[in-house]
MOPAC internal coordinates of N, CA, C and O (Angstrom, degrees):
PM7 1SCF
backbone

  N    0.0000 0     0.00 0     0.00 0    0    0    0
  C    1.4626 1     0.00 0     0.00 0    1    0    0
  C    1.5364 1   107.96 1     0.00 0    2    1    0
  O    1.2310 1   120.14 1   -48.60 1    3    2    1
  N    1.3978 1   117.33 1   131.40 1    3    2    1
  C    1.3609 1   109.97 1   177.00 1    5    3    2
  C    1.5600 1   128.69 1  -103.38 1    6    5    3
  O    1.2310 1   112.66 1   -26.04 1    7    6    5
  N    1.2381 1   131.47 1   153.96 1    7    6    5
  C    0.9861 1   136.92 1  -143.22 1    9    7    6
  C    2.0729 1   117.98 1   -49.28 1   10    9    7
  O    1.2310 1   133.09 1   145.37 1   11   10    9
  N    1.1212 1    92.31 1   -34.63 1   11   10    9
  C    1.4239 1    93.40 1   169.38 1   13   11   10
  C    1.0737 1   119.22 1   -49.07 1   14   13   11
  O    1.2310 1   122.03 1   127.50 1   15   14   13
  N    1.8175 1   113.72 1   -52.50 1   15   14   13
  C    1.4755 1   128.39 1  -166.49 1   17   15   14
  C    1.3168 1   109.22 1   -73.47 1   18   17   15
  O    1.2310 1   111.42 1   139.32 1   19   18   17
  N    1.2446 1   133.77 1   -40.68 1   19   18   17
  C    1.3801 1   144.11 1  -163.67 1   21   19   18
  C    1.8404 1    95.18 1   -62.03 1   22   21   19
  O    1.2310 1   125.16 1   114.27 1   23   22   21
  N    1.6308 1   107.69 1   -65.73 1   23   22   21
  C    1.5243 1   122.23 1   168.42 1   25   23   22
  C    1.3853 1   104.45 1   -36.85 1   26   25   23
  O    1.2310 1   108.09 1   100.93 1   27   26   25
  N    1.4937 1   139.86 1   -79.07 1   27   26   25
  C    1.5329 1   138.59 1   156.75 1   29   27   26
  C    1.7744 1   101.67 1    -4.24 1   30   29   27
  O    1.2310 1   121.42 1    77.42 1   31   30   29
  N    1.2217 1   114.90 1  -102.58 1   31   30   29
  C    1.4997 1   125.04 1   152.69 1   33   31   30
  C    1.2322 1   111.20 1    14.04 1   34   33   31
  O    1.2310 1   115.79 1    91.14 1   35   34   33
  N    1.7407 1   125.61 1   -88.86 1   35   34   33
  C    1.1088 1   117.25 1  -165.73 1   37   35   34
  C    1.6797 1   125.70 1   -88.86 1   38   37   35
  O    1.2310 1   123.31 1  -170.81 1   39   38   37
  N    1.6189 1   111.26 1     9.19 1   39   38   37
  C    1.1364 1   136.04 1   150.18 1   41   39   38
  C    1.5647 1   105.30 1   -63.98 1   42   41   39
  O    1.2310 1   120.87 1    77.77 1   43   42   41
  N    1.1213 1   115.93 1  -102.23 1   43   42   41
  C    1.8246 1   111.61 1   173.27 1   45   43   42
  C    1.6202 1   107.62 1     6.24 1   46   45   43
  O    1.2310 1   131.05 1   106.16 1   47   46   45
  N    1.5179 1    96.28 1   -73.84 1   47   46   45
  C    1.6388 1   106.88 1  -153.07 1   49   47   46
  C    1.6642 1   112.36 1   -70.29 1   50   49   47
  O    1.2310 1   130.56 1   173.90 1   51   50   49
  N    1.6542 1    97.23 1    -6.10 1   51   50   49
  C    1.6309 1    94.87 1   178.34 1   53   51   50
  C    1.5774 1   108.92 1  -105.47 1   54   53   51
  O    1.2310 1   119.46 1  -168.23 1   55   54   53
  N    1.7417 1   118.64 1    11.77 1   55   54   53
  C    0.9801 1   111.50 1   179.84 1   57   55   54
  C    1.9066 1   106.53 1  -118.68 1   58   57   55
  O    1.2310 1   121.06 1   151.73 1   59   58   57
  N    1.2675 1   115.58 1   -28.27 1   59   58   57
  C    1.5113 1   121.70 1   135.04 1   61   59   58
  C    1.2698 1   112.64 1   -24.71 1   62   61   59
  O    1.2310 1   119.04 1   110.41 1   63   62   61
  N    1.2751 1   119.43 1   -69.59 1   63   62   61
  C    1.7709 1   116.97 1  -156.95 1   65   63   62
  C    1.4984 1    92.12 1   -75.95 1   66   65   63
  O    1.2310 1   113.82 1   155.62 1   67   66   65
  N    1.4935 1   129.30 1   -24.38 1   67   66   65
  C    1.5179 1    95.21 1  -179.04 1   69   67   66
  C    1.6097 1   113.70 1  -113.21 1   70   69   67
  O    1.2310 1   119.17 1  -170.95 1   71   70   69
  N    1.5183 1   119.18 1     9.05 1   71   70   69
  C    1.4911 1   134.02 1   168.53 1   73   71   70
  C    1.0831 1   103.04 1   -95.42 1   74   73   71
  O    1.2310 1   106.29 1   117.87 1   75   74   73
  N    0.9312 1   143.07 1   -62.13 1   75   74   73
  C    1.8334 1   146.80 1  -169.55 1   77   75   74
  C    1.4186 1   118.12 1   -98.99 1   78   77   75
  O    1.2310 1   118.03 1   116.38 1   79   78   77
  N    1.1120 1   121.35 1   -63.62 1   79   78   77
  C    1.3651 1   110.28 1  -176.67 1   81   79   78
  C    1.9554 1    97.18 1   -68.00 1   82   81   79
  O    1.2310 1   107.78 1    69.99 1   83   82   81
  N    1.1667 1   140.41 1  -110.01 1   83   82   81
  C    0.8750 1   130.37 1   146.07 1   85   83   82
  C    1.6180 1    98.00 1   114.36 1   86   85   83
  O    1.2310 1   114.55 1  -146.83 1   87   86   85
  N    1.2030 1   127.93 1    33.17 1   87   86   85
  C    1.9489 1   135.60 1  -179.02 1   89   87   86
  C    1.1558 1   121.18 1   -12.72 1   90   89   87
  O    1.2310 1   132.12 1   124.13 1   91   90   89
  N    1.5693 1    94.20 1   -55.87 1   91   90   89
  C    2.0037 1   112.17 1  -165.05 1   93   91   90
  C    1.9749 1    95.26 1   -88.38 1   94   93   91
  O    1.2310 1   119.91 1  -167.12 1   95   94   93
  N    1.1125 1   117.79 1    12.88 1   95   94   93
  C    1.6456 1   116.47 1   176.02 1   97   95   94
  C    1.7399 1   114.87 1    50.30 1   98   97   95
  O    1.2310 1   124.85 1  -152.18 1   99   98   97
  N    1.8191 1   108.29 1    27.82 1   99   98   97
  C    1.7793 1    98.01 1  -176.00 1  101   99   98
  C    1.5704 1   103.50 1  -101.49 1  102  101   99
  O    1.2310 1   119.09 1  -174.54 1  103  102  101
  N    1.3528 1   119.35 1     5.46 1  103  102  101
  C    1.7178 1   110.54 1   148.77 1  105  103  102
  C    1.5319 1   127.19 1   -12.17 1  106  105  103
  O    1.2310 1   117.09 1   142.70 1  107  106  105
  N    1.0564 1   123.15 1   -37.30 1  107  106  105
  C    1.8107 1   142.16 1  -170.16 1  109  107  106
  C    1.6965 1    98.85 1  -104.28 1  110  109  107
  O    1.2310 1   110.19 1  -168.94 1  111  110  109
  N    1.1631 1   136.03 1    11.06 1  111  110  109
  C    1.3557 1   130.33 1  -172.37 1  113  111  110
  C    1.6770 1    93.32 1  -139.45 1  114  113  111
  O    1.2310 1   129.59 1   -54.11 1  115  114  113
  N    1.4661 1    99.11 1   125.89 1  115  114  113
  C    1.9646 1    97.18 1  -155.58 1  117  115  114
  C    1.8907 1    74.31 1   -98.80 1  118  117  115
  O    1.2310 1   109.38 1  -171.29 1  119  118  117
  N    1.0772 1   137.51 1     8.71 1  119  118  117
  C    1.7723 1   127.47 1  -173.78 1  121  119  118
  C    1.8869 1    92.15 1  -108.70 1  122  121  119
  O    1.2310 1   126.65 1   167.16 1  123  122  121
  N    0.7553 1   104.82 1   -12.84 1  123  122  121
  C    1.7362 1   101.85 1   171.13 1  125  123  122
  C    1.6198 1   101.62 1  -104.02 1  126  125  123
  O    1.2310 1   108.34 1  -161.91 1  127  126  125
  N    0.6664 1   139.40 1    18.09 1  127  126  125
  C    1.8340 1   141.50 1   169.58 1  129  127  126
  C    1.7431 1   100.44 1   -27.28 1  130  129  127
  O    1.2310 1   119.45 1   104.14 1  131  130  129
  N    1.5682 1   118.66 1   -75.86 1  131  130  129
  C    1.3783 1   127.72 1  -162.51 1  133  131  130
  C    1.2029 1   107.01 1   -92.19 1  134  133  131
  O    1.2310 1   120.68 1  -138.93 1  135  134  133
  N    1.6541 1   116.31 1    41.07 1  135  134  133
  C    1.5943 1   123.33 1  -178.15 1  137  135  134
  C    1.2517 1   101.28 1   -73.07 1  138  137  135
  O    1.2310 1   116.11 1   152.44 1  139  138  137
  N    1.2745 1   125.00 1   -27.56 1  139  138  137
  C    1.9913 1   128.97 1  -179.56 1  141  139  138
  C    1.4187 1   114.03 1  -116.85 1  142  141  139
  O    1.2310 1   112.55 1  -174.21 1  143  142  141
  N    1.2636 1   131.67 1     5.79 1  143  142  141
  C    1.3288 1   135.66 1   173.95 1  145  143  142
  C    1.7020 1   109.56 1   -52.36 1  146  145  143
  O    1.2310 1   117.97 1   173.74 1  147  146  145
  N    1.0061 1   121.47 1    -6.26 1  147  146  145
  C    1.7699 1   114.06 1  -159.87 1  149  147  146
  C    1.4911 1    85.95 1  -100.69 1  150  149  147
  O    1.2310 1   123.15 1   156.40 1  151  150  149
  N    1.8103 1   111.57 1   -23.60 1  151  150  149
  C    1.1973 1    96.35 1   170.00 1  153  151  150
  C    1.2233 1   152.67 1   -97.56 1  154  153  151
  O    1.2310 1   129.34 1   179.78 1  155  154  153
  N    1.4834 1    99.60 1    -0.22 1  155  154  153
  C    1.3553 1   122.01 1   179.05 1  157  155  154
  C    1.6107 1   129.42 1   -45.46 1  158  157  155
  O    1.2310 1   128.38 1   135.98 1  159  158  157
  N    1.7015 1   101.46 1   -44.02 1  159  158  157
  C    1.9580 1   116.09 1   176.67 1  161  159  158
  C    1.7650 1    96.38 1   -66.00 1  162  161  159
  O    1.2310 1   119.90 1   140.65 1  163  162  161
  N    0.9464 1   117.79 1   -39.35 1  163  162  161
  C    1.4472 1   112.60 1  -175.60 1  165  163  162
  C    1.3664 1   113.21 1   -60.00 1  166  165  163
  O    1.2310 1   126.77 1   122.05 1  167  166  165
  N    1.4964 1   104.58 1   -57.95 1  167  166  165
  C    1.6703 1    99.79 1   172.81 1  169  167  166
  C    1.1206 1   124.67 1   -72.19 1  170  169  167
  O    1.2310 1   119.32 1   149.05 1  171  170  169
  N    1.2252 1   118.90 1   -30.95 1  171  170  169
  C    1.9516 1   123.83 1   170.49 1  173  171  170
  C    1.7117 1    86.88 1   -43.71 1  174  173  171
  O    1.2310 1   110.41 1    91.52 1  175  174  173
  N    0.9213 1   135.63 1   -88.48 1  175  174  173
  C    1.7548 1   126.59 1  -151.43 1  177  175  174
  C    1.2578 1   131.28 1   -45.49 1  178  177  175
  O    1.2310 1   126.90 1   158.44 1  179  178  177
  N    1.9967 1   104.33 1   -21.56 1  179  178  177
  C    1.3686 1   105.66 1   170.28 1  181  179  178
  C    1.2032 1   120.39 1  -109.91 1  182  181  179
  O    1.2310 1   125.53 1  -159.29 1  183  182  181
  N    1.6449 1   106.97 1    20.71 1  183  182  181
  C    1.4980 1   129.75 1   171.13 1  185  183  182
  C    1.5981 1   122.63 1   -86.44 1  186  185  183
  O    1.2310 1   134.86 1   142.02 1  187  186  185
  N    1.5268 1    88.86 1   -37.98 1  187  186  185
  C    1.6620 1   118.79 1   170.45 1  189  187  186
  C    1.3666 1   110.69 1   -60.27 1  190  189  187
  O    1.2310 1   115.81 1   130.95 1  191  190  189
  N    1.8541 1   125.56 1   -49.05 1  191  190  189
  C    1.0451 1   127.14 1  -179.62 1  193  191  190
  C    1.3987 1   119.99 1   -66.64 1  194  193  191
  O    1.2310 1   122.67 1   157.98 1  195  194  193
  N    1.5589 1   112.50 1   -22.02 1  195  194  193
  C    1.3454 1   118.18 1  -160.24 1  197  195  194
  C    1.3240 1   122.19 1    91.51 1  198  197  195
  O    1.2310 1   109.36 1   134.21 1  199  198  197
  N    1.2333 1   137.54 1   -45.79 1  199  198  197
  C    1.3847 1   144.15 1   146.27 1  201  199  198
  C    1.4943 1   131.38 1    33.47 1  202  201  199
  O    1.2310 1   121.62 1  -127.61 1  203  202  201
  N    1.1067 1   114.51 1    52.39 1  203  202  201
  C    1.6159 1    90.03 1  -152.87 1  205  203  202
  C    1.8101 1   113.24 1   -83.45 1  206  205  203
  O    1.2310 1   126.68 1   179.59 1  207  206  205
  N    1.6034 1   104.77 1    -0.41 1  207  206  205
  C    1.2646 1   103.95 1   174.62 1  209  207  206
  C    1.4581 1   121.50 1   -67.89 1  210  209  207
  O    1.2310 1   134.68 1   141.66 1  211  210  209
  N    1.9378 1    89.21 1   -38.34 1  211  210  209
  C    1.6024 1    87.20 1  -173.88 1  213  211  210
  C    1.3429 1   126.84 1   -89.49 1  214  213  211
  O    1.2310 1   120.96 1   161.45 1  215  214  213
  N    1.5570 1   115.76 1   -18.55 1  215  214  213
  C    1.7199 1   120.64 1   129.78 1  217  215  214
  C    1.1547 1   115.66 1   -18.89 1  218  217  215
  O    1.2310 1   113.76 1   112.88 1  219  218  217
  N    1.2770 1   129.41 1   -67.12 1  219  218  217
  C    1.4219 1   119.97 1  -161.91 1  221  219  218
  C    1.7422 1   133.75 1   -93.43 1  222  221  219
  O    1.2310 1   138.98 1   168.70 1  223  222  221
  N    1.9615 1    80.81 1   -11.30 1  223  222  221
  C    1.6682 1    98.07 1   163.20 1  225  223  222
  C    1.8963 1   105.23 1   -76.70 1  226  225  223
  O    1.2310 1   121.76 1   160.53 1  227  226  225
  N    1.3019 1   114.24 1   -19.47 1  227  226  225
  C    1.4696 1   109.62 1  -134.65 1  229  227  226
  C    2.1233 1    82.96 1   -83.87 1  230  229  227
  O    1.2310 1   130.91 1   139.63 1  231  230  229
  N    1.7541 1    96.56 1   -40.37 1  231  230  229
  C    1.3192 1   116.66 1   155.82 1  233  231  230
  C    1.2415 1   111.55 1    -1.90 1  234  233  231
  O    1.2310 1   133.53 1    81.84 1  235  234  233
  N    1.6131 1    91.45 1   -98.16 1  235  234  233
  C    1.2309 1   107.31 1  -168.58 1  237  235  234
  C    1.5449 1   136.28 1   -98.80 1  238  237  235
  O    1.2310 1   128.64 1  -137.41 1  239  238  237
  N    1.4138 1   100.95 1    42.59 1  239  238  237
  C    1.5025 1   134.31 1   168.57 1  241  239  238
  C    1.9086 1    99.34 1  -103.39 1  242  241  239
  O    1.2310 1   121.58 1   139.08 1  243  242  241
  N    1.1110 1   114.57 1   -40.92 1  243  242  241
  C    1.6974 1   119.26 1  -179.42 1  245  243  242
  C    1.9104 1    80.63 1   -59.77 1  246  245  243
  O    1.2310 1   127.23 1   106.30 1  247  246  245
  N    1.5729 1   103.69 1   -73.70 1  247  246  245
  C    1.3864 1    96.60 1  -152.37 1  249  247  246
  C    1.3103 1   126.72 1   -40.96 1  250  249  247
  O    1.2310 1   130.62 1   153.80 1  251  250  249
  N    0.9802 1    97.12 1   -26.20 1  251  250  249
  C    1.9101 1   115.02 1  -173.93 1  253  251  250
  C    1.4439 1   121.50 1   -99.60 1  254  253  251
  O    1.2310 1   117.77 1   173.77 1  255  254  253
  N    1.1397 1   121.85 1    -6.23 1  255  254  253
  C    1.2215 1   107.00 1  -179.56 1  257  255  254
  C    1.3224 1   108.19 1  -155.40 1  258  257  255
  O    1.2310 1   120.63 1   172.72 1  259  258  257
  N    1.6853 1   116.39 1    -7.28 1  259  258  257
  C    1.6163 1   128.85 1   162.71 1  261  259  258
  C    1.6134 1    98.23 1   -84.34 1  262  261  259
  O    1.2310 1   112.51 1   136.19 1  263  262  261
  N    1.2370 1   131.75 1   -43.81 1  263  262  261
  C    1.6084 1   146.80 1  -170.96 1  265  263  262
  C    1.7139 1   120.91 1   -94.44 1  266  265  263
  O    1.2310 1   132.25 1   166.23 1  267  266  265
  N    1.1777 1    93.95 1   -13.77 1  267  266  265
  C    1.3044 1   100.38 1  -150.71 1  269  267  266
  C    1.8316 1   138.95 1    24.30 1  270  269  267
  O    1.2310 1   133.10 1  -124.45 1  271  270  269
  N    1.3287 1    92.30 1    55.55 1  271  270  269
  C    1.4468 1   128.38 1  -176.24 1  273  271  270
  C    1.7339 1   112.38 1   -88.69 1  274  273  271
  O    1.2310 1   125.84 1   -27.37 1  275  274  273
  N    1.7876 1   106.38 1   152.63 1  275  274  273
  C    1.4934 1   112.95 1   159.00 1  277  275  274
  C    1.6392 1   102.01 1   -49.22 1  278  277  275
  O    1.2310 1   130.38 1   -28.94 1  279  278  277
  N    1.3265 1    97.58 1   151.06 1  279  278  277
  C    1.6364 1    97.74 1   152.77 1  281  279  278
  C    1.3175 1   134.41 1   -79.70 1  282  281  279
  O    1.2310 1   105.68 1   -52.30 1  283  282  281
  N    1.4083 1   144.16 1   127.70 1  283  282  281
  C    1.8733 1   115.40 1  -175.67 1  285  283  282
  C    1.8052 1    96.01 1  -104.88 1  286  285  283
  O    1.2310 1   114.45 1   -75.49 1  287  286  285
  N    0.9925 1   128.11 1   104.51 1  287  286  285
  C    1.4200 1   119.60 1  -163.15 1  289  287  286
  C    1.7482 1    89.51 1   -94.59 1  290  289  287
  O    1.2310 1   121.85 1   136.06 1  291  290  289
  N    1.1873 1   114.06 1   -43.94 1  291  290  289
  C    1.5405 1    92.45 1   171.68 1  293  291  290
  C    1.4355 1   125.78 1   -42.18 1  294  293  291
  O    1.2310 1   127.21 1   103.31 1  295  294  293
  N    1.6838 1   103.74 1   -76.69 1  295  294  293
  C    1.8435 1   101.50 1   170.51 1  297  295  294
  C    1.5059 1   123.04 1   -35.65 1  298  297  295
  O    1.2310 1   118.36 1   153.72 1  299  298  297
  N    1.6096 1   120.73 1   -26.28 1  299  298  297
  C    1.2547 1   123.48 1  -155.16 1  301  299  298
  C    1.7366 1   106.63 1   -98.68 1  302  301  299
  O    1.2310 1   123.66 1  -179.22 1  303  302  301
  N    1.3930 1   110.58 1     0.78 1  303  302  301
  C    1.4647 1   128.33 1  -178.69 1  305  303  302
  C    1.2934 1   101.97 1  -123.91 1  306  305  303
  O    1.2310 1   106.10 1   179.98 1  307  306  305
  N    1.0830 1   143.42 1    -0.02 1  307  306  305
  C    1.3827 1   170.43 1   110.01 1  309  307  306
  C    1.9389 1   107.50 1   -19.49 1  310  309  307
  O    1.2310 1   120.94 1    98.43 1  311  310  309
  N    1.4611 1   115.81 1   -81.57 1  311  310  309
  C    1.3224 1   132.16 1  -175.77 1  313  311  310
  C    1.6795 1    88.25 1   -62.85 1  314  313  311
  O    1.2310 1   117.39 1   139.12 1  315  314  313
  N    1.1816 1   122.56 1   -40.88 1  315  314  313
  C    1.5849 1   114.47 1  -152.20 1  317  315  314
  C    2.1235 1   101.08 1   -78.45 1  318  317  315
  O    1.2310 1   127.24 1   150.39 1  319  318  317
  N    1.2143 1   103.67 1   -29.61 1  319  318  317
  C    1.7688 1   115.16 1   154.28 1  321  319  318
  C    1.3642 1   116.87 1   -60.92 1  322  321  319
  O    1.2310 1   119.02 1   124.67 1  323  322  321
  N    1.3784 1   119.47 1   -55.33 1  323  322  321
  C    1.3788 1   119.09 1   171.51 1  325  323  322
  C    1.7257 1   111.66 1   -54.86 1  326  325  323
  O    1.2310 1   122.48 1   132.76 1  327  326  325
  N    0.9337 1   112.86 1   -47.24 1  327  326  325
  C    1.5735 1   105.55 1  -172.25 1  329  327  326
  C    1.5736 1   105.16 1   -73.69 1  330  329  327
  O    1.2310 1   114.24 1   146.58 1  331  330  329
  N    1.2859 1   128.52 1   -33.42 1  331  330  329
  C    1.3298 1   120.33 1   157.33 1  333  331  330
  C    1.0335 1   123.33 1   -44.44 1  334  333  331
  O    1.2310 1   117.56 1   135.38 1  335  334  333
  N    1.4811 1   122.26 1   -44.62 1  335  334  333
  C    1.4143 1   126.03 1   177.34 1  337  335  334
  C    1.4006 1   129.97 1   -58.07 1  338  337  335
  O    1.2310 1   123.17 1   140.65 1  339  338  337
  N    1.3082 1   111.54 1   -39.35 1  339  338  337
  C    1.4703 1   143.87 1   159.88 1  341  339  338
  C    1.6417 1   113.22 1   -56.01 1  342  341  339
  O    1.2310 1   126.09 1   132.18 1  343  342  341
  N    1.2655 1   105.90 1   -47.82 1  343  342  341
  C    1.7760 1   105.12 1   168.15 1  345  343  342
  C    1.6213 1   117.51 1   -52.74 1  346  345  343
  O    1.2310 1   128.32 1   129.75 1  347  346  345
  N    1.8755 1   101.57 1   -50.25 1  347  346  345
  C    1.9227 1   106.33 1  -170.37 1  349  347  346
  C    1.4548 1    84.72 1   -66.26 1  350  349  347
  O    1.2310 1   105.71 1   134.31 1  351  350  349
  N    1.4664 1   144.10 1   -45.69 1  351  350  349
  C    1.2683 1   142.82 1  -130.19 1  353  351  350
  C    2.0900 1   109.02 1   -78.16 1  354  353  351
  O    1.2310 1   132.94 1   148.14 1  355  354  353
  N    1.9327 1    92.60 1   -31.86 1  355  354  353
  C    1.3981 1   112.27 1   177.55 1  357  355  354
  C    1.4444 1   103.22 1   -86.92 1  358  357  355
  O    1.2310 1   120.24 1   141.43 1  359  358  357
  N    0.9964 1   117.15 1   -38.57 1  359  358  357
  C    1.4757 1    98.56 1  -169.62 1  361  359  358
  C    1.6306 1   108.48 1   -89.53 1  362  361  359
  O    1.2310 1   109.84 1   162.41 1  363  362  361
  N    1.2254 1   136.67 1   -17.59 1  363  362  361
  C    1.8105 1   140.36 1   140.95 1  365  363  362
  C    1.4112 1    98.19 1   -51.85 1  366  365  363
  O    1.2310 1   110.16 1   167.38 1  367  366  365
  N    1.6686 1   136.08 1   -12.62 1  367  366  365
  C    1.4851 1   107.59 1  -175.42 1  369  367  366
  C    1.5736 1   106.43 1    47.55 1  370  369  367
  O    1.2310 1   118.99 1  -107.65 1  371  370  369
  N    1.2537 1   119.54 1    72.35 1  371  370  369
  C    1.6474 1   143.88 1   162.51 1  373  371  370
  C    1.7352 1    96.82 1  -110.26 1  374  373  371
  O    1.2310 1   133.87 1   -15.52 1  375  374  373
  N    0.9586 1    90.78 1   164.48 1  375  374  373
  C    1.4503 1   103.21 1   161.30 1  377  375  374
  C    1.2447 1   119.99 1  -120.08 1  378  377  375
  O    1.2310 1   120.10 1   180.00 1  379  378  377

């Protein structure tokens, strides 16, 4: 994947983690924007692989022990499909 796309890529996946996935519910607060950005490089790599287990473990390892939150492993294997989807979608150049 080349550098444009990857950037594309980890745009998507940092706007997922704070529109959709979104734990602490500050989606609706435009001053919390980069509330999940620290997590984005982490998930870009197991987004790259395809992975969707470890996407969705990687999930809900933030939730639980970065948040100290329930886990939602359904929703969180859920986002971890979506961001796959978003990977074939960048590299076909879809919108």
């Amino acid at each position: 994947m080349d550098k444009q796309k990857l950037r594309e890529l980890e745009r998507r996946i940092d706007e997922v983690l704070f529109y959709v996935w979104d734990p602490i519910g500050v989606s609706d607060i435009p001053a919390a924007r980069g509330e999940y950005s620290s997590y984005t490089m982490t998930i870009l790599t197991y987004v790259l692989e395809e992975d969707l287990k470890k996407i969705a473990s990687q999930l809900s390892k933030i939730e639980s022990s970065s948040m100290g939150l329930t886990t939602n492993e359904i929703k969180n294997m859920k986002i971890a499909e979506l961001l796959v989807d978003f990977k074939h979608a960048v590299e076909e150049e879809l919108k």
